[in-house]
Structure formats: C-alpha cells, structure tokens
TITI-82351 format. One line per 8 residues: number of its first residue (from 1); their letters; for each residue z, x, y of C-alpha. Coordinates in steps of 0.001 Angstrom, whole numbers. Layout:
BEGIN
NUM = A = Z:X:Y | ... $
! end
This chain:
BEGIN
1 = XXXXXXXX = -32997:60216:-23141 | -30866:62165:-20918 | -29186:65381:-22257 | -26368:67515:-20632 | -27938:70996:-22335 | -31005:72307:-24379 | -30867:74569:-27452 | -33941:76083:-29096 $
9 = XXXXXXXX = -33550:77965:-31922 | -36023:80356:-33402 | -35001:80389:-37046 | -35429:82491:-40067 | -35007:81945:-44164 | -34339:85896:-44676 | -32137:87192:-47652 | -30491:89963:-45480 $
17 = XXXXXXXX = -27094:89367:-44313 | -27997:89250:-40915 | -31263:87016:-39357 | -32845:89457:-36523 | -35798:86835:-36537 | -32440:83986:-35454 | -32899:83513:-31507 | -30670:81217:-29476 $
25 = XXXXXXXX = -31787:80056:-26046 | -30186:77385:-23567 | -31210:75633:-20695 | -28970:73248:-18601 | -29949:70086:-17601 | -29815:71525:-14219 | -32662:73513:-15172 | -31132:76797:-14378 $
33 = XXXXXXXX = -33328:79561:-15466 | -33219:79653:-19317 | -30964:82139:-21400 | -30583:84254:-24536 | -27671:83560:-26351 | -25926:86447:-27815 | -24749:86134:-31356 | -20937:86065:-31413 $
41 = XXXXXXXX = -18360:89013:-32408 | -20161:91456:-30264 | -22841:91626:-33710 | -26270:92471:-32708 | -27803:89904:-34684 | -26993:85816:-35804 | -26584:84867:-39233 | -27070:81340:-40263 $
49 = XXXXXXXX = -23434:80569:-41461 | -22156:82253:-37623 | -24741:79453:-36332 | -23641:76781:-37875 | -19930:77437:-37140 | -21405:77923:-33097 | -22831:74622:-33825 | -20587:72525:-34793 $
57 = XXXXXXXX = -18038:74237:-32324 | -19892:72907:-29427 | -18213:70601:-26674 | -18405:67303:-28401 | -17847:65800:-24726 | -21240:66551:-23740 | -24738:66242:-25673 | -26869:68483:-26642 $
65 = XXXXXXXX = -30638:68395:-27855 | -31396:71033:-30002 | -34422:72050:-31932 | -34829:74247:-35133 | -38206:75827:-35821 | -38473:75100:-39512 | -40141:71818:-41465 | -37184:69238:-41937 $
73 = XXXXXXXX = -38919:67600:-45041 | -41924:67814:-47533 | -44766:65923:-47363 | -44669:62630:-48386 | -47067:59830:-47795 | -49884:61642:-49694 | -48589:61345:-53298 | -45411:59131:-52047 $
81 = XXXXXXXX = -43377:61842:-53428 | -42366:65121:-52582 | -42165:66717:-55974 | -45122:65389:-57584 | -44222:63906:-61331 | -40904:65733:-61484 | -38410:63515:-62789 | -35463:62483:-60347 $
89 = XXXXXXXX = -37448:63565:-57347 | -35704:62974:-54253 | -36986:59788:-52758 | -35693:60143:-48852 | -35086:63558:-46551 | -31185:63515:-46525 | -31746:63353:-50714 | -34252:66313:-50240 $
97 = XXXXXXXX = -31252:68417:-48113 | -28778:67903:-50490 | -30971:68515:-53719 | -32293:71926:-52072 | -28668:72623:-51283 | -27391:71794:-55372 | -30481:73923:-56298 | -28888:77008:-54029 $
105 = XXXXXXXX = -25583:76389:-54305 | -24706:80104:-55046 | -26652:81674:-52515 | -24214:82978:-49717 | -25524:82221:-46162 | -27495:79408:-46641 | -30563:81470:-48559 | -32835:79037:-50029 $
113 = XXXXXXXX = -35109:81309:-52360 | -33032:80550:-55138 | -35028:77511:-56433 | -37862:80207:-57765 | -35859:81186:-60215 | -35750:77260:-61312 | -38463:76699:-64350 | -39598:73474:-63613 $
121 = XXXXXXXX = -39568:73453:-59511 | -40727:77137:-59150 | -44231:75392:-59894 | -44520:73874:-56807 | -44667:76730:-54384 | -46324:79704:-53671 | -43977:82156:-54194 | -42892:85555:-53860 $
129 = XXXXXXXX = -42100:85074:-57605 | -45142:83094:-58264 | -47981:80887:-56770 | -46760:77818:-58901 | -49160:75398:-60783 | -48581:72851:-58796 | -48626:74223:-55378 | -50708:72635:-53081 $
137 = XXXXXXXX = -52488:73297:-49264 | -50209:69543:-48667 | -49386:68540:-45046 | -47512:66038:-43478 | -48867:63523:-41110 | -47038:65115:-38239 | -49110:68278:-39089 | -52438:66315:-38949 $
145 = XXXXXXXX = -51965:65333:-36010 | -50899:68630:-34419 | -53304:70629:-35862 | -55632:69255:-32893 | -53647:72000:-31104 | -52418:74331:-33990 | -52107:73942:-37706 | -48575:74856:-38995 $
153 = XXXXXXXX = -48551:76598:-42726 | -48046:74344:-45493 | -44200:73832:-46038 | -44243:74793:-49697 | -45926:78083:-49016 | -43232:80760:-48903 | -45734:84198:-48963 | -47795:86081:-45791 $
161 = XXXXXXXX = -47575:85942:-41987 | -46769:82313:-40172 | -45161:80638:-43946 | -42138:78415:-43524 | -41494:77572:-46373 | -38701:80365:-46814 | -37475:78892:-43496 | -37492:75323:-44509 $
169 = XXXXXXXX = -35528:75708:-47872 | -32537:77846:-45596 | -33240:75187:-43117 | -33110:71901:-45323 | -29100:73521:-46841 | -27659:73676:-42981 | -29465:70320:-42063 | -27156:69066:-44910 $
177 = XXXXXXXX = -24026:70289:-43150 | -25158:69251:-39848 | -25793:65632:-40999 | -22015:64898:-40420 | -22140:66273:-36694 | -25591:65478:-35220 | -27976:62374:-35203 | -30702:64144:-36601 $
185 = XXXXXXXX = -33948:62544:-35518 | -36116:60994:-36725 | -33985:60109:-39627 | -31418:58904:-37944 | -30485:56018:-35560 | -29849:57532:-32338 | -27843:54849:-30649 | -24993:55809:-33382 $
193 = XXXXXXXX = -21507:57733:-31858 | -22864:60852:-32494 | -24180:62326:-28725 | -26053:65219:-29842 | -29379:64914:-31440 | -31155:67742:-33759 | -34808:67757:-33620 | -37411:70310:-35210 $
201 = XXXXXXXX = -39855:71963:-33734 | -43083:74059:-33062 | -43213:77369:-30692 | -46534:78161:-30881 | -47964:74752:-30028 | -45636:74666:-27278 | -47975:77718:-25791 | -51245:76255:-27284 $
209 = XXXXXXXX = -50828:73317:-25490 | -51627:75268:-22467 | -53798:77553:-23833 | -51458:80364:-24303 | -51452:83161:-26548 | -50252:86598:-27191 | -51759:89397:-26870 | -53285:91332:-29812 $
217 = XXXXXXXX = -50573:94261:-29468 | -48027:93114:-27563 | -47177:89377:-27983 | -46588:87625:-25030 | -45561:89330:-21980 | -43712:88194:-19397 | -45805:86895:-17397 | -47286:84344:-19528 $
225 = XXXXXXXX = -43861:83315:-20879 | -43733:82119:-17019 | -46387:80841:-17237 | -45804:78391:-19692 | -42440:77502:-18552 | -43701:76606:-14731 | -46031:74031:-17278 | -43077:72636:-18011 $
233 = XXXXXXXX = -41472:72423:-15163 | -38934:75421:-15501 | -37721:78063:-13878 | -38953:81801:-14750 | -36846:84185:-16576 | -35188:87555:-15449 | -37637:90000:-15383 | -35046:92038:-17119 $
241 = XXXXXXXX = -35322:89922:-20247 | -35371:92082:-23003 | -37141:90914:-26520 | -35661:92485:-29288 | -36951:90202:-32298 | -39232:90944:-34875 | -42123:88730:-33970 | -41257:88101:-30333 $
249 = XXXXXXXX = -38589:85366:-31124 | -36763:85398:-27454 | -40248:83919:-26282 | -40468:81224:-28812 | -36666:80082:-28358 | -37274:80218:-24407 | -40732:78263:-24449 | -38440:75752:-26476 $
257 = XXXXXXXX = -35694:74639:-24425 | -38260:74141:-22164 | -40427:71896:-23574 | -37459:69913:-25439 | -36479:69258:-21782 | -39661:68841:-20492 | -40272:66231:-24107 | -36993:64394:-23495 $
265 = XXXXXXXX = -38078:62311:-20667 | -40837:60713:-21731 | -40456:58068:-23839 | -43743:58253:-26096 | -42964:61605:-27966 | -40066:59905:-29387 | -42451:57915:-30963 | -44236:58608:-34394 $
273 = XXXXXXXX = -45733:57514:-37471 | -43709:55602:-40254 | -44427:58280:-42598 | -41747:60519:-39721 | -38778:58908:-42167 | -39423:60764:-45157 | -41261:63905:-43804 | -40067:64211:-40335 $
281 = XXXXXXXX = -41885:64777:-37362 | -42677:67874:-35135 | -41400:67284:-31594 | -43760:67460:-29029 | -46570:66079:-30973 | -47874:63258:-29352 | -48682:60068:-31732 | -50815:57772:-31347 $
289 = XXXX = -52026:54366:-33425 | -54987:56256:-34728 | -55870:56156:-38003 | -55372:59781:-39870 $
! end
C-alpha cells in the first residue's frame, strides 16, 4: 500500500497529566530524514487527549499510516474469550474498546487504570492494586510468533519494567475514538473511504530484528539508531537529535516510521492469522501457515 506520510508513536498509559514517555515521529514518503514531533502549545510534553485532537486534525487529503506501541486487543483464540467466564464478555475488539472505555468513563485523559477498582474484572490482571485470581502469563498468536525475535509482556500484566498492559487499557479508550476516523487494521476493511490506516506496533523487535540493542547504561546511541534505520532503508538522523524520554522513546518512535515504511511495501506482512480479528496483530511480524 502506498502512503503519503508515516507516524510512529511511542505511547504511554501514565496517570500524570502529561505523558513524557508519548513520542511522535514522522517520516515522508519521500523518505526525508525522520523527525520528532513537538507536542503542541509550546508544552514540553504530549498528553493523550492533545494527541488525539493532532490526530484527527490531520490533512484528510492525504493518508497516513500510523502505528501505536500498545496491544490493540486481548488474547483470544486460547479460551475463545477474552475475559474468561465473566458474563457479557466482549466477543470482538471494537466491543473490547468500547467496554474498557464504559469501565473508565470518568478518568480524564484517557487513563485506563480505573477498571482495578472494578470487583469482578480487577481479577484478571496483575495489578498495581492486585495480582488478580485470574490473571494469566496469556499471549496472543501474534506474540507467538514474534517471540522468535522478542517476547512482548503479557497484555493483562500492568506491574514492572516492559508491562503494557497500563498502555493497552489508555490505548484500547482512544482506539474507540479513532474508530470513526481511521481504518484500523486488521479489524477493519481497508478498501473502505477512510485513507488513513492505524496499525500497532513493536519498537524493540524492530531493533531485534537486526540484532540491535541498547547499551546497559545508555540505551541506544546514535549510532546504532542509524544503524537500524540504513536496515530499513532510511536516512540517518541529525546528529543533534536530542532524547529527552524516560526510556529512550525518540529512538523507538524513529526506528518506527521506519520500519512502517519499510513494512508497507511488501505485501506479506499485511498478512496474518485469523485469530488477528479478535486479538490484533503486531506489525512487522511476519506470518506464515505454520502451525503454532
């Protein structure tokens, strides 16, 4: 699919009124050196309600593909259920969104945490509240298959370095705005009006893939942020690039747009298993007819 621009977006489920862990980068289909985009209102930092107004603000003449780094559904296809035996479980990802979202409805800025507090659901993840009952190590099929390269942290655990589950739950609430704006794939058909297409993603396997990592007390540096981008055919960064995020977030949103470009054009990672309907599907993992 050809695209006129590339967003990746290094997200983050905080409470605090601003994200610092938020990073925007862009990359034109041009392939102009990627950038940082700098949250709006001269603020130092994004929130997720300023995102989703930059978001849905965007030239609808053009399309965009943009990827959010945060699970876009639960597992599924083990138990064929998300919430195992709770009653009125949502049965499809776009019922998931908008049950997550009823569950949260007070919490300002799209915070997700709220759904601890809930009795009955607060079983089912690990918690900083609790570690629930009925939490369990689950994974999606598109997380079998990439942990060949790297294993992503179970979506329902929300406690200790690397969880997304915090992420997810914010996640999953602006998905449900979004819906309305963006094919959001793989959910969605993308030969519908809609021109720009949402996709999630995966940072770190985007540097695993070609044997990348950070160092022990620095992160990446700059030089191996080039690195991977030349492996995806992209041009290097300033070497004035300054990385202000917590966990070296810049890096992850600029390795990003570079493999979502690099991604687009070949046909078989828009591919995946059937199971990609109800739990979604990490882009950039590569499926194959394989048996799990």
């Amino acid at each position: 699919m050809l695209f006129d621009g590339f967003f990746g977006i290094d997200w983050s489920g905080d409470k605090s009124k601003f994200q610092k862990g938020i990073k925007v980068a862009y990359l034109d289909k041009k392939n102009i050196n990627p950038v940082i985009i700098s949250p709006p209102n001269n603020n130092k930092y994004w929130d997720r309600s300023s995102l989703l107004v930059y978001l849905q603000n965007l030239n609808s003449t053009k399309s965009y593909l943009i990827g959010f780094d945060f699970a876009f559904a639960y597992p599924f296809e083990d138990y064929k259920n998300y919430f195992v035996d709770f009653e009125n479980s949502p049965n499809s990802a776009k019922k998931l969104w908008d049950f997550i979202d009823i569950h949260n409805y007070e919490n300002p800025n799209f915070y997700g945490g709220n759904i601890w507090e809930k009795k009955n659901l607060r079983e089912y993840y690990n918690s900083p509240i609790k570690r629930g009952k009925k939490f369990m190590s689950r994974r999606r099929i598109t997380e079998i298959y990439a942990k060949n390269i790297c294993s992503p942290s179970p979506t329902f655990n929300c406690v200790g370095p690397g969880a997304v589950g915090t992420g997810t739950l914010a996640g999953m609430r602006v998905l449900n705005i979004l819906k309305k704006d963006y094919n959001i794939w793989p959910f969605d058909n993308l030969k519908n009006k809609k021109k720009s297409v949402i996709v999630e993603i995966f940072p770190t396997l985007y540097f695993r893939k070609h044997s990348i990592k950070p160092q022990k007390n620095t992160g990446y540096t700059l030089n191996q942020i080039n690195e991977a981008l030349k492996k995806y055919d992209c041009l290097p960064v300033s070497k004035n690039l300054k990385m202000f995020g917590p966990d070296q977030d810049e890096a992850d949103a600029i390795i990003s747009v570079a493999a979502l470009k690099y991604f687009s054009k070949n046909i078989e990672y828009w591919k995946t298993h059937k199971a990609a309907k109800k739990e979604g599907w990490i882009y950039g993992v590569k499926f194959t007819n394989d048996k799990v």
